[in-house]
C-alpha positions, 0 to 999 in steps of 0.5 A: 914155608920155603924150601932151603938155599941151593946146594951144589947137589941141588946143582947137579940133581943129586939126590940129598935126603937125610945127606947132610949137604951145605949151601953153597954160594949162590945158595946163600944169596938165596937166603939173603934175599928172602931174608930181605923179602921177609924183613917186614914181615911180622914172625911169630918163630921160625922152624927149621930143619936139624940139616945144615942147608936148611938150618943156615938158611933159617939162620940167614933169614933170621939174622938179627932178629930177637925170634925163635929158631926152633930146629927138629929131625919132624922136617927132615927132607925124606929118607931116600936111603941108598940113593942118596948122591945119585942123580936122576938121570942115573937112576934112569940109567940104571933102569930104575925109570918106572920106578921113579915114576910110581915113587912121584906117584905115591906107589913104589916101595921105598929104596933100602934104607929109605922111608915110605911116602906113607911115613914122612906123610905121617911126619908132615901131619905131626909137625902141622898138628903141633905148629897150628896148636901152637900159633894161632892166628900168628905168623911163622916161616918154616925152612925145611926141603923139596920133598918134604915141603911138597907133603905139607902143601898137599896136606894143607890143600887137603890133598893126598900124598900121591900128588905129591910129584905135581907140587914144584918147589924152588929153592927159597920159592916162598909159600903162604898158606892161611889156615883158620879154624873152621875154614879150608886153607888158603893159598896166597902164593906158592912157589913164589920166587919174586925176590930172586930176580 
């Protein structure tokens, strides 16, 4: 799993959600050297979010490669409504500090027009449910963003949706997780950022 390349609201700390946001450069050079990392690399598919900056970055790992790209709205990042395009720091100027702290804690309300923790959870497990059904003991790389990357590793760990805000999740950073019937998930790396330096 991987979180996709850098954008320029990456580079300003804006808050993207469902904003359609492309990569910028540096976040194609991202791509291209996991892309290179994962050369060797056995796929069955890969998944990707229908945001452009995750789907560019699936298809510049993908290259040339005769596997498929399967796009669905399931790995969205989560829907953070009326403060997408904000940063942080304006959040906290605006005295919305506590509440940013309860979010990353899995306890606030969502903004208007945004989605509960609770909802993209339930969209993380969906998209699980379906993946580990699908490929059994097979290889796949799932391209999708911070938010929604953090709720799946939880999920995959076995934890709840309130540690969420205790995952980190580079751009590109790498995350291999074995999951066989029966056994709990294995985390092999996470966050792995080796081909970027």
């Amino acid at each position: 799993m991987t979180r996709h390349g850098e954008t320029d609201w990456n580079l300003a700390r804006r808050i993207q959600g469902w904003s359609d946001t492309p990569l910028n450069e540096r976040g194609r050079q991202q791509a291209r050297r996991l892309a290179a990392r994962l050369a060797g690399v056995d796929l069955a598919a890969i998944y990707t979010s229908d945001l452009d900056r995750a789907l560019e970055t699936a298809a510049i790992v993908r290259g040339s490669r005769p596997l498929p790209l399967r796009v669905t709205e399931t790995l969205r990042e989560v829907r953070y409504g009326s403060l997408e395009g904000l940063t942080w720091q304006e959040l906290v100027a605006q005295g919305r500090g506590e509440w940013l702290r309860r979010w990353n804690a899995g306890q606030a309300e969502p903004p208007p027009g945004g989605e509960g923790l609770a909802d993209a959870w339930a969209r993380a497990e969906r998209f699980l449910s379906c993946i580990l059904l699908r490929h059994p003991g097979e290889t796949v790389l799932v391209v999708t963003h911070g938010g929604l990357l953090r709720l799946l590793i939880c999920r995959l760990q076995g934890l709840g949706y309130e540690c969420w805000g205790t995952v980190r999740t580079a751009n590109t950073g790498l995350t291999e997780i074995v999951v066989e019937p029966g056994k709990p998930a294995q985390v092999v790396r996470l966050n792995d950022t080796a081909h970027l330096d």
